[in-house]
N, CA, C and O atoms as CSV, one atom per row, in Angstrom:
chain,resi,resn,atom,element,x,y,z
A,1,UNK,N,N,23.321,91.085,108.809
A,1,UNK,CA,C,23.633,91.131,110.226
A,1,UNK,C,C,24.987,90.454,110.435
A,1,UNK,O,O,25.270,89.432,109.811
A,2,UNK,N,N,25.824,91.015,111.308
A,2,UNK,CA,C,27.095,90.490,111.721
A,2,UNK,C,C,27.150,89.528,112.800
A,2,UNK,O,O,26.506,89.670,113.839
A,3,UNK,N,N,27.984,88.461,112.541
A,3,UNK,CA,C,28.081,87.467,113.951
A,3,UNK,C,C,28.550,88.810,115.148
A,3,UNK,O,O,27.811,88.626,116.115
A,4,UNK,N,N,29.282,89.796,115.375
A,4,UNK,CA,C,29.521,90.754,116.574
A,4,UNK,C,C,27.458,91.120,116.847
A,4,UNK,O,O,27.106,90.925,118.010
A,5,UNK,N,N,26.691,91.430,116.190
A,5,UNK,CA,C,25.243,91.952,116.607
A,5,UNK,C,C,24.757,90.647,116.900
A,5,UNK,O,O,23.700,90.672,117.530
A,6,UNK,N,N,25.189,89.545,116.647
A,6,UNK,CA,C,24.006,88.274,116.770
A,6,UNK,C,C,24.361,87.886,118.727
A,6,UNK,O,O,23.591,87.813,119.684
A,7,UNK,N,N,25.777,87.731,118.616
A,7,UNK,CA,C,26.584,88.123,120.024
A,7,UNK,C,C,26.199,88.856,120.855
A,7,UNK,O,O,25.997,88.473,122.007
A,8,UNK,N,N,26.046,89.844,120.534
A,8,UNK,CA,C,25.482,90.804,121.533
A,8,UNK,C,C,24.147,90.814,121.718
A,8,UNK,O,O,23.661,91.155,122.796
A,9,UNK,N,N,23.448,90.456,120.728
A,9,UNK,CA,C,22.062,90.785,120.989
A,9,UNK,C,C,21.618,89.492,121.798
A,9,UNK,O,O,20.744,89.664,122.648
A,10,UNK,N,N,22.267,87.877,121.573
A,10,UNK,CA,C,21.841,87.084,122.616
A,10,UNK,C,C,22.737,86.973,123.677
A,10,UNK,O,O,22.608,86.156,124.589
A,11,UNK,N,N,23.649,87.784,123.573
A,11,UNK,CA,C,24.457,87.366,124.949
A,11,UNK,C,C,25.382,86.280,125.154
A,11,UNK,O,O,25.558,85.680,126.214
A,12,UNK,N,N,26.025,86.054,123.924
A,12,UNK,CA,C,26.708,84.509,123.558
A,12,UNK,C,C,28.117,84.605,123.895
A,12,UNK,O,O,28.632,85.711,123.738
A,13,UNK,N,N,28.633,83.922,124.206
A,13,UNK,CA,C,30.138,83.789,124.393
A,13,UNK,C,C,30.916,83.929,123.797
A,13,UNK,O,O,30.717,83.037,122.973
A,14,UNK,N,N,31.933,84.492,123.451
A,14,UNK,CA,C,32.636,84.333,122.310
A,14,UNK,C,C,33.403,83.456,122.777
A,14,UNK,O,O,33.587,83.512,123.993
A,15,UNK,N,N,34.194,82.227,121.902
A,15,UNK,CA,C,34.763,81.017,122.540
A,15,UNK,C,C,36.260,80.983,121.644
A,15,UNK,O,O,37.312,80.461,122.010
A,16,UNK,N,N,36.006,81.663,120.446
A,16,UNK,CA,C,37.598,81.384,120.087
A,16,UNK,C,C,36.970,82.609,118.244
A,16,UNK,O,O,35.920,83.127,117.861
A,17,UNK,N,N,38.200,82.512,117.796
A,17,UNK,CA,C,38.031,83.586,116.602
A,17,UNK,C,C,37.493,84.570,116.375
A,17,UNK,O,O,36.896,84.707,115.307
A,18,UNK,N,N,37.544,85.661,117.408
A,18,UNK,CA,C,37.369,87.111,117.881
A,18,UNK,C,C,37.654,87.717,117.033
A,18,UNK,O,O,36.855,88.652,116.985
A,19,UNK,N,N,38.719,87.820,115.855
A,19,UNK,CA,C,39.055,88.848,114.813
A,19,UNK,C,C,37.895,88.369,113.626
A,19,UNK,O,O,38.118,88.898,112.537
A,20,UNK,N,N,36.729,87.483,113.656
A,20,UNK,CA,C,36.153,87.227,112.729
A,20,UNK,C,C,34.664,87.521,112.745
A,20,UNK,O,O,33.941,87.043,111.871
A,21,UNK,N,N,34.130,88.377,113.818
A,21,UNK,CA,C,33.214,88.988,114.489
A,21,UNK,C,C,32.301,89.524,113.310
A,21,UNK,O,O,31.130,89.225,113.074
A,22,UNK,N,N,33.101,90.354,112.662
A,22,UNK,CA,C,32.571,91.542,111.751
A,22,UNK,C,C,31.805,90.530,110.171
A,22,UNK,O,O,30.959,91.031,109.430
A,23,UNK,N,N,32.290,89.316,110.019
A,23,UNK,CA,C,31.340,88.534,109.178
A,23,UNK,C,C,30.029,88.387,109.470
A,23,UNK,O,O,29.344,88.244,110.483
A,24,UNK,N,N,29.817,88.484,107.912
A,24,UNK,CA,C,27.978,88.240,107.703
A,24,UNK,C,C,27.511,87.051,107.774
A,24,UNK,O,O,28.029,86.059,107.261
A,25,UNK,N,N,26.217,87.093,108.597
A,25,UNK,CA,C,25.286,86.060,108.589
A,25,UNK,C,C,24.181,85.827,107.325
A,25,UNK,O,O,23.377,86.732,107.545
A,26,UNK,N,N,23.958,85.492,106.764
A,26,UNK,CA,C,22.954,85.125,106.161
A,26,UNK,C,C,21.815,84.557,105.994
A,26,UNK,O,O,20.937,84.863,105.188
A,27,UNK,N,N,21.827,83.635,106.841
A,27,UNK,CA,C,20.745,82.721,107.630
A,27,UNK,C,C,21.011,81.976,108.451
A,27,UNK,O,O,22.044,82.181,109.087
A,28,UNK,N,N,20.083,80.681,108.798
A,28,UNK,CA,C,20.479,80.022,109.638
A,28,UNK,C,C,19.796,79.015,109.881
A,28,UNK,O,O,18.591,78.843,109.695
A,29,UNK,N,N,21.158,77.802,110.629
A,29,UNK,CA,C,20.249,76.491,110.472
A,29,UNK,C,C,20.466,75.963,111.749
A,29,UNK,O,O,21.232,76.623,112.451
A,30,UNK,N,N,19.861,74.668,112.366
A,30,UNK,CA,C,19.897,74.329,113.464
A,30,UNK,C,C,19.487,72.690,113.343
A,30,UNK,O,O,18.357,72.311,113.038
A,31,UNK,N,N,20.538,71.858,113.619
A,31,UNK,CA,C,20.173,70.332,114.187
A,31,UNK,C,C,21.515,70.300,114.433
A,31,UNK,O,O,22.405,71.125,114.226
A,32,UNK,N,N,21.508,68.775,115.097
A,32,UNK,CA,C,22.547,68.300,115.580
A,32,UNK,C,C,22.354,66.707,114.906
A,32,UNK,O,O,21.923,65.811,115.632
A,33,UNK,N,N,22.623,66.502,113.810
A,33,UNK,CA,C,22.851,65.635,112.679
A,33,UNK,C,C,23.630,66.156,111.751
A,33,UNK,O,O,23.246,66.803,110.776
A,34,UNK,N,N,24.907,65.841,112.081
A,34,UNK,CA,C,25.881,66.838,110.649
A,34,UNK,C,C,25.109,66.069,109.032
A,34,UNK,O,O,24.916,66.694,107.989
A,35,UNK,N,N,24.867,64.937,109.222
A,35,UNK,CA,C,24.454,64.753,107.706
A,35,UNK,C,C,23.073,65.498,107.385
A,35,UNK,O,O,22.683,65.463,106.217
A,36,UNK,N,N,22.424,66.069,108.202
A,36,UNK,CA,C,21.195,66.823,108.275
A,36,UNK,C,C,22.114,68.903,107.588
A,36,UNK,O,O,21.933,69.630,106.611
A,37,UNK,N,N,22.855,68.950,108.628
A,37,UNK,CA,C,23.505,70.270,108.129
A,37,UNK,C,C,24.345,69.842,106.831
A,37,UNK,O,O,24.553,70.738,106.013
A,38,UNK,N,N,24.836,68.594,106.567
A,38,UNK,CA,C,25.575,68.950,104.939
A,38,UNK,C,C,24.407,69.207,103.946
A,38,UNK,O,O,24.531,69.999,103.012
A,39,UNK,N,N,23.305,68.530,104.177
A,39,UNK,CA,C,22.179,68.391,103.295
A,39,UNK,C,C,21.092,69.829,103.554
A,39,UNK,O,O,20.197,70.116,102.759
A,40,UNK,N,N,21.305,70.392,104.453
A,40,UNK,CA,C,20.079,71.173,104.183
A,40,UNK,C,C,21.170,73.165,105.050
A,40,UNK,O,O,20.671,74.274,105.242
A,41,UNK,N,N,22.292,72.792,105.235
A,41,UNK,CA,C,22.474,74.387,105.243
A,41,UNK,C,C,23.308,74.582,104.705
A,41,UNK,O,O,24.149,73.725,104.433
A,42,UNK,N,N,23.384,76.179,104.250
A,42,UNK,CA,C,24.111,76.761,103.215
A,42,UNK,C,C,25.535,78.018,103.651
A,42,UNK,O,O,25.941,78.549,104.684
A,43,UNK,N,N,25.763,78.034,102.750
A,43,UNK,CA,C,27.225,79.068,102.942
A,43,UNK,C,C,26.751,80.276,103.919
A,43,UNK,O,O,25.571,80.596,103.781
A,44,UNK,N,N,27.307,80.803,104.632
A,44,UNK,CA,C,26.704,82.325,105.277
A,44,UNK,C,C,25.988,82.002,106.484
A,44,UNK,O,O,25.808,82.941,107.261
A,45,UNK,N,N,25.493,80.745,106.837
A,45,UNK,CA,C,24.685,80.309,107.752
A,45,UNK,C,C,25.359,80.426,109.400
A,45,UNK,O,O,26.515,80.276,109.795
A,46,UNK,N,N,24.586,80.627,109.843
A,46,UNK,CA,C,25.138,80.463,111.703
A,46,UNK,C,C,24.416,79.364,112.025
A,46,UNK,O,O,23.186,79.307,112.003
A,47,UNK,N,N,25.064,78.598,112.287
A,47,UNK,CA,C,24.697,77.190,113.087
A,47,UNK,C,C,24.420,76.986,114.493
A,47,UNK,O,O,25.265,77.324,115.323
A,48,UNK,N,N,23.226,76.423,114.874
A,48,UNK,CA,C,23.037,76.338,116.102
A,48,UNK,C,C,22.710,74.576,116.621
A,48,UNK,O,O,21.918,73.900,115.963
A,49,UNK,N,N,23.318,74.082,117.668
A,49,UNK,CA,C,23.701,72.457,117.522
A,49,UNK,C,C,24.055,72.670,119.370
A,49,UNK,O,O,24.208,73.740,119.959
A,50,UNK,N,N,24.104,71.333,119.926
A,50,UNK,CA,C,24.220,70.750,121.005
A,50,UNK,C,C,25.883,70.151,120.796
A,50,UNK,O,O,26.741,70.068,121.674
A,51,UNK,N,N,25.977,69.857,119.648
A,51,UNK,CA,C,26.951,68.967,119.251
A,51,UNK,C,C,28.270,69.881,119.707
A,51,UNK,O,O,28.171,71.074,119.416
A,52,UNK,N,N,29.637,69.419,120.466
A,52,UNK,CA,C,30.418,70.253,120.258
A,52,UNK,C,C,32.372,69.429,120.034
A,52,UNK,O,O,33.357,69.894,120.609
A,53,UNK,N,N,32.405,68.082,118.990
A,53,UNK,CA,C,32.979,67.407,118.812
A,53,UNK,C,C,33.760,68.009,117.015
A,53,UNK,O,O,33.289,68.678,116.095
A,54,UNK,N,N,35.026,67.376,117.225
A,54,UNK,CA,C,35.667,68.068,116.182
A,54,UNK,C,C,34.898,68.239,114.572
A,54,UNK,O,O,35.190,69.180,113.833
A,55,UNK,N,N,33.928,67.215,114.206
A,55,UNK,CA,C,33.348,67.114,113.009
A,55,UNK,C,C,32.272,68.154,112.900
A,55,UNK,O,O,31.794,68.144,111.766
A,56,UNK,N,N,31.541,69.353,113.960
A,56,UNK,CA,C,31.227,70.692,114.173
A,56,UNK,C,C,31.878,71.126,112.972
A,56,UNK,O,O,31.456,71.433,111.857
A,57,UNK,N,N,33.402,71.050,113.667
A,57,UNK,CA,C,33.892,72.364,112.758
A,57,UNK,C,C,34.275,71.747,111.499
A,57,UNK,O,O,34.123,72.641,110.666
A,58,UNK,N,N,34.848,70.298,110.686
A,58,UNK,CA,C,35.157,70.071,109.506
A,58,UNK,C,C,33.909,70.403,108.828
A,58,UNK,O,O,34.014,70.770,107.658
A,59,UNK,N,N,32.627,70.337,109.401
A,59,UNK,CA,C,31.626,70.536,108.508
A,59,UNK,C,C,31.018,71.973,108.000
A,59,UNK,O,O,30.323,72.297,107.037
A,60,UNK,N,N,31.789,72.903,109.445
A,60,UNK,CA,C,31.281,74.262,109.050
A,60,UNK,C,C,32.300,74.658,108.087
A,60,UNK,O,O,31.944,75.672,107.486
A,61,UNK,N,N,33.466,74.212,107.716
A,61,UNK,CA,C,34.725,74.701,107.197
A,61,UNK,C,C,34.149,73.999,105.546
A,61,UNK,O,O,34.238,74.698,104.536
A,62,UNK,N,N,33.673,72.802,105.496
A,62,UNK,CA,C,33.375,72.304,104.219
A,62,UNK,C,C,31.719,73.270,103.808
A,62,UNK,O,O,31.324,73.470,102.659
A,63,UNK,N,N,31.054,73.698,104.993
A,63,UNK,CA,C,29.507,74.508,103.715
A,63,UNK,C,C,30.048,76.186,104.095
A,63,UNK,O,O,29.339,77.088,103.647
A,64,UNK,N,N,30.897,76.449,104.654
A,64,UNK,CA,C,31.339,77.621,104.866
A,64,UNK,C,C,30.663,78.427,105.413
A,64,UNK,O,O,30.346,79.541,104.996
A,65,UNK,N,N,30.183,77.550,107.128
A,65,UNK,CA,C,29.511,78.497,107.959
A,65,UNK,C,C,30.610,78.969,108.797
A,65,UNK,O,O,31.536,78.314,109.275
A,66,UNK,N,N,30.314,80.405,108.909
A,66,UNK,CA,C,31.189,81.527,109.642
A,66,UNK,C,C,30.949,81.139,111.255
A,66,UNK,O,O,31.598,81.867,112.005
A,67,UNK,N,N,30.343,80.385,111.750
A,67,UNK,CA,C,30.163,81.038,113.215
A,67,UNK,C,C,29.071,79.701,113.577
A,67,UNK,O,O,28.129,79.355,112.863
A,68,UNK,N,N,29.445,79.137,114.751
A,68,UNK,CA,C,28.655,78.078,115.092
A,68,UNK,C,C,27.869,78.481,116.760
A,68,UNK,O,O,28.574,78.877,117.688
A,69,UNK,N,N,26.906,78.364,116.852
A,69,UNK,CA,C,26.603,78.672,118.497
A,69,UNK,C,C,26.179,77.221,119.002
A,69,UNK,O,O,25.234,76.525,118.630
A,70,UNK,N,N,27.385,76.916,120.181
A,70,UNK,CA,C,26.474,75.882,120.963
A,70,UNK,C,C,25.558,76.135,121.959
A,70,UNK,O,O,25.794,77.048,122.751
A,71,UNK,N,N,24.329,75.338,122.074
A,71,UNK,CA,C,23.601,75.665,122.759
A,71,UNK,C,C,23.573,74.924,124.412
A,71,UNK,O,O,24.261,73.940,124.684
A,72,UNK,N,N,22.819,75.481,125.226
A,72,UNK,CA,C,22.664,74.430,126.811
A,72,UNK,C,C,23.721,74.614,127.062
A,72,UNK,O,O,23.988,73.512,127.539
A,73,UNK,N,N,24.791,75.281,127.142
A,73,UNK,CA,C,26.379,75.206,127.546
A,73,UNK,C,C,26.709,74.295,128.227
A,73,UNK,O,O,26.830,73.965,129.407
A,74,UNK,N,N,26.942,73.634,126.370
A,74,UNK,CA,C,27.808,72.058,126.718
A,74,UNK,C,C,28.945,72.345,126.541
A,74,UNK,O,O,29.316,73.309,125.871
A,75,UNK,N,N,29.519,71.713,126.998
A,75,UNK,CA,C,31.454,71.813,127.107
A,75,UNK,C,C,31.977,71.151,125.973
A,75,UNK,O,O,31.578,70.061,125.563
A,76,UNK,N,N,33.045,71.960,125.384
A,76,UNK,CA,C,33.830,72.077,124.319
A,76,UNK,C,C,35.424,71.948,124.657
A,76,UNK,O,O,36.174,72.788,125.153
A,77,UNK,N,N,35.690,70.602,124.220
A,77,UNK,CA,C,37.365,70.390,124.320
A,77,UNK,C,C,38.064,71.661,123.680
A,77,UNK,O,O,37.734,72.349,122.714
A,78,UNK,N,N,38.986,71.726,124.420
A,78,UNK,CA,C,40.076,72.535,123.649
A,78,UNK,C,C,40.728,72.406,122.427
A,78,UNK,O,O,41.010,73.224,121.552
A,79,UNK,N,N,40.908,71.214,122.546
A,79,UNK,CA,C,41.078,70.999,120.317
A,79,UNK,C,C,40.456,71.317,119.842
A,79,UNK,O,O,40.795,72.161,119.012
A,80,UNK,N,N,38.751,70.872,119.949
A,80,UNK,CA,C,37.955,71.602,119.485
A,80,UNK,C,C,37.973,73.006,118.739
A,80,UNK,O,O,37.917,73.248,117.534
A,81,UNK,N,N,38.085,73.998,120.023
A,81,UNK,CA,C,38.244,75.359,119.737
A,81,UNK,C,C,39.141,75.800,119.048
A,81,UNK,O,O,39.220,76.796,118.328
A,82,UNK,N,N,40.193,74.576,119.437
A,82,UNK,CA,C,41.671,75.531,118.578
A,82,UNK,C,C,41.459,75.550,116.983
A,82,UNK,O,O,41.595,76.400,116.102
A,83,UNK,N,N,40.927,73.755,117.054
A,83,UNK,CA,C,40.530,73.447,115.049
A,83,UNK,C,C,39.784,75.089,114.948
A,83,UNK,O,O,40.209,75.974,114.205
A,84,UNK,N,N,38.966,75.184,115.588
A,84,UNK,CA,C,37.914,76.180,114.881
A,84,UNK,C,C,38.867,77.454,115.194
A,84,UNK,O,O,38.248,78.384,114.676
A,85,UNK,N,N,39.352,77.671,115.430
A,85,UNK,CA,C,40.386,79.460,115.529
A,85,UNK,C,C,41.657,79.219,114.578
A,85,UNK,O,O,42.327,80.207,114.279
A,86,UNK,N,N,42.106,77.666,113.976
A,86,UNK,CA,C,42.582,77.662,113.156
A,86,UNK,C,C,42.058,77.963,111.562
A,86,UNK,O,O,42.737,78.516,110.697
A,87,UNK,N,N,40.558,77.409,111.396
A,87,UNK,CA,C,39.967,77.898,110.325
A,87,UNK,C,C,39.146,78.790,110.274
A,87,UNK,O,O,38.356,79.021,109.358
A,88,UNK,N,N,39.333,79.547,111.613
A,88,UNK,CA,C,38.492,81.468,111.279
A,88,UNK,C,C,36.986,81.007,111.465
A,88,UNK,O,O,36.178,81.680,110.826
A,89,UNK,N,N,36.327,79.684,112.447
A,89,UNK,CA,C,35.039,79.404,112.226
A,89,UNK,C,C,35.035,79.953,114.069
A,89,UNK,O,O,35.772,79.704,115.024
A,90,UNK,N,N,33.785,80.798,113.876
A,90,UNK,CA,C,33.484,81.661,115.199
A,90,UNK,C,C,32.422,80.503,115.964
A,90,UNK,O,O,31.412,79.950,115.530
A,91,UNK,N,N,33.148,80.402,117.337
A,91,UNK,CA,C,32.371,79.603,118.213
A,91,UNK,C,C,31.566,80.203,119.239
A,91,UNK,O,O,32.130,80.705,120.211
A,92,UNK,N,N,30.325,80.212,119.140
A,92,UNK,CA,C,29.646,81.187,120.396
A,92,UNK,C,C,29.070,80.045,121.377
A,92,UNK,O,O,28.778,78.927,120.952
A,93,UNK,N,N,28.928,80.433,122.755
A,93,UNK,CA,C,28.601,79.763,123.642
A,93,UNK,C,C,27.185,80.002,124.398
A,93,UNK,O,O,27.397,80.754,125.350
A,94,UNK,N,N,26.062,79.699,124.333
A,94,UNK,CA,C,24.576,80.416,124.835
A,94,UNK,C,C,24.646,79.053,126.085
A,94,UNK,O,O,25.173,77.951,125.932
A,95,UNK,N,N,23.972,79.551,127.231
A,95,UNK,CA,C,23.337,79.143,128.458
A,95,UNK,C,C,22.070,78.153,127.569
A,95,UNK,O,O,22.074,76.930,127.429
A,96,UNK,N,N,20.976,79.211,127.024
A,96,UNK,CA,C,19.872,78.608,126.600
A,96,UNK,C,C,19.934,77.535,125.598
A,96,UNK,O,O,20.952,77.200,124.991
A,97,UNK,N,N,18.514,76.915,125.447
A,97,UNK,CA,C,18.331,75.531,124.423
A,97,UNK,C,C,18.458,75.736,122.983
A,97,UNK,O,O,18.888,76.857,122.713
A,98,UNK,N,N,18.186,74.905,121.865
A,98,UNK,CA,C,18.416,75.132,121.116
A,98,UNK,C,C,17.064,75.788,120.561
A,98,UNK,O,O,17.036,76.793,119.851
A,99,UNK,N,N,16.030,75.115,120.962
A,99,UNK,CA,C,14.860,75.904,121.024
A,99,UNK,C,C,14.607,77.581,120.874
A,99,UNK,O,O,14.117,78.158,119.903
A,100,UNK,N,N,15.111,78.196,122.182
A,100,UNK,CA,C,15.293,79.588,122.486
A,100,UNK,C,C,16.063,80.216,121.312
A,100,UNK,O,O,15.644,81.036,120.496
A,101,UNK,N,N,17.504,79.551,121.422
A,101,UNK,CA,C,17.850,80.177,120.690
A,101,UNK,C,C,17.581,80.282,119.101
A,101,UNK,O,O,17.970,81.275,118.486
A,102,UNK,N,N,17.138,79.592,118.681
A,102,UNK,CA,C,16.425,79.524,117.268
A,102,UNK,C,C,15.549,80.667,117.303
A,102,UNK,O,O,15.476,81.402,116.318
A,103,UNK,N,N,15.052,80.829,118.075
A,103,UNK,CA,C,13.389,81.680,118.050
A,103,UNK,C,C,14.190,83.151,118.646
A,103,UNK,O,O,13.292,83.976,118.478
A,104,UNK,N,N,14.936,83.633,119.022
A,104,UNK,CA,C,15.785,84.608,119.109
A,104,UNK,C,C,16.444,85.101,117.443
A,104,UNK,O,O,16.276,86.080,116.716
A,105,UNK,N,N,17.119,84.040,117.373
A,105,UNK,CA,C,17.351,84.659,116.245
A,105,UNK,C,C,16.267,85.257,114.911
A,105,UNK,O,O,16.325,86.249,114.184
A,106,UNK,N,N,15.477,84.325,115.009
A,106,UNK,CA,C,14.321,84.432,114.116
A,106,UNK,C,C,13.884,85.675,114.325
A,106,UNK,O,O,13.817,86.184,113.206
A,107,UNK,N,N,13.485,86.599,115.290
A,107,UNK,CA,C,13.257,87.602,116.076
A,107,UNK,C,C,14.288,88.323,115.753
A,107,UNK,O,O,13.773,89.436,115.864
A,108,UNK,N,N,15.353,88.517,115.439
A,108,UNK,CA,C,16.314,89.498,115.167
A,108,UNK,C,C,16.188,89.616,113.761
A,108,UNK,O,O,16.689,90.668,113.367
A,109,UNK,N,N,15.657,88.856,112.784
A,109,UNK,CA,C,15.608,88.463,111.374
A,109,UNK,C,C,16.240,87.734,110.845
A,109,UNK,O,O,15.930,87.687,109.655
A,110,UNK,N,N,17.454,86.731,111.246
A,110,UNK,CA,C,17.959,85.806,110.667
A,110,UNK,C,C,17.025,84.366,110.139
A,110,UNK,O,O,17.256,83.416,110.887
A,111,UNK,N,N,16.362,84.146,109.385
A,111,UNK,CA,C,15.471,83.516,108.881
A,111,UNK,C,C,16.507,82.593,107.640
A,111,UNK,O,O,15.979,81.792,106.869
C-alpha cells in the first residue's frame, strides 16, 4: 500500500513532501516515546504519534520511516515540516486520535 492510498483512504493532510506519496508502506507503528519507536519500529513503517517536535523526524530519517501521521491535529512548527521536506519524510495530518487512527489503518491492512 502507498502513503497516496493510506491519505486518501483516511482523509489525512498532506503537510509537506508531496512528491513522496507514491512510497510503500509496510507496516506500522504507533507511540509517542521515540525511544519506544527506535526500539520496536522498522524500516517501511508509517508512524502514528501525538508528538510533533523536531526529533519526529531525526528518528524517522534514522529507522527509515517514509511518512509520519500526526494525530488529534496538533500543531506542527514550521521547521518542523521543513526538516521533514528536507529529508523526503511525508507528514500527514488526521483530526482523529491516535486510537482511531491505528484501528483504520489496521482495517485497510497495514498490520
Amino acid at each position: 500500500m502507498t502513503i497516496r492510498q493510506v491519505a486518501e483512504a483516511l482523509s489525512l493532510e498532506v503537510l509537506c513532501s508531496e512528491n513522496n506519496l507514491d512510497g510503500e508502506i509496510e507496516g506500522g507503528y504507533a507511540s509517542d516515546m521515540l525511544s519506544c519507536v527506535m526500539a520496536g519500529a522498522q524500516k517501511g513503517n508509517i508512524w502514528v504519534t501525538l508528538l510533533t517536535h523536531l526529533n519526529v523526524i531525526a528518528v524517522a530519517v534514522l529507522l527509515e520511516i517514509p511518512a509520519v501521521i500526526i494525530s488529534e491535529h496538533a500543531p506542527i512548527a514550521p521547521p518542523v515540516l521543513q526538516k521533514a521536506a528536507d529529508e523526503g519524510i511525508v507528514v500527514l495530518h488526521s483530526t482523529e486520535n491516535t486510537y482511531t487512527v491505528v484501528g483504520k489503518l489496521y482495517e485497510l491492512g497495514v498490520k
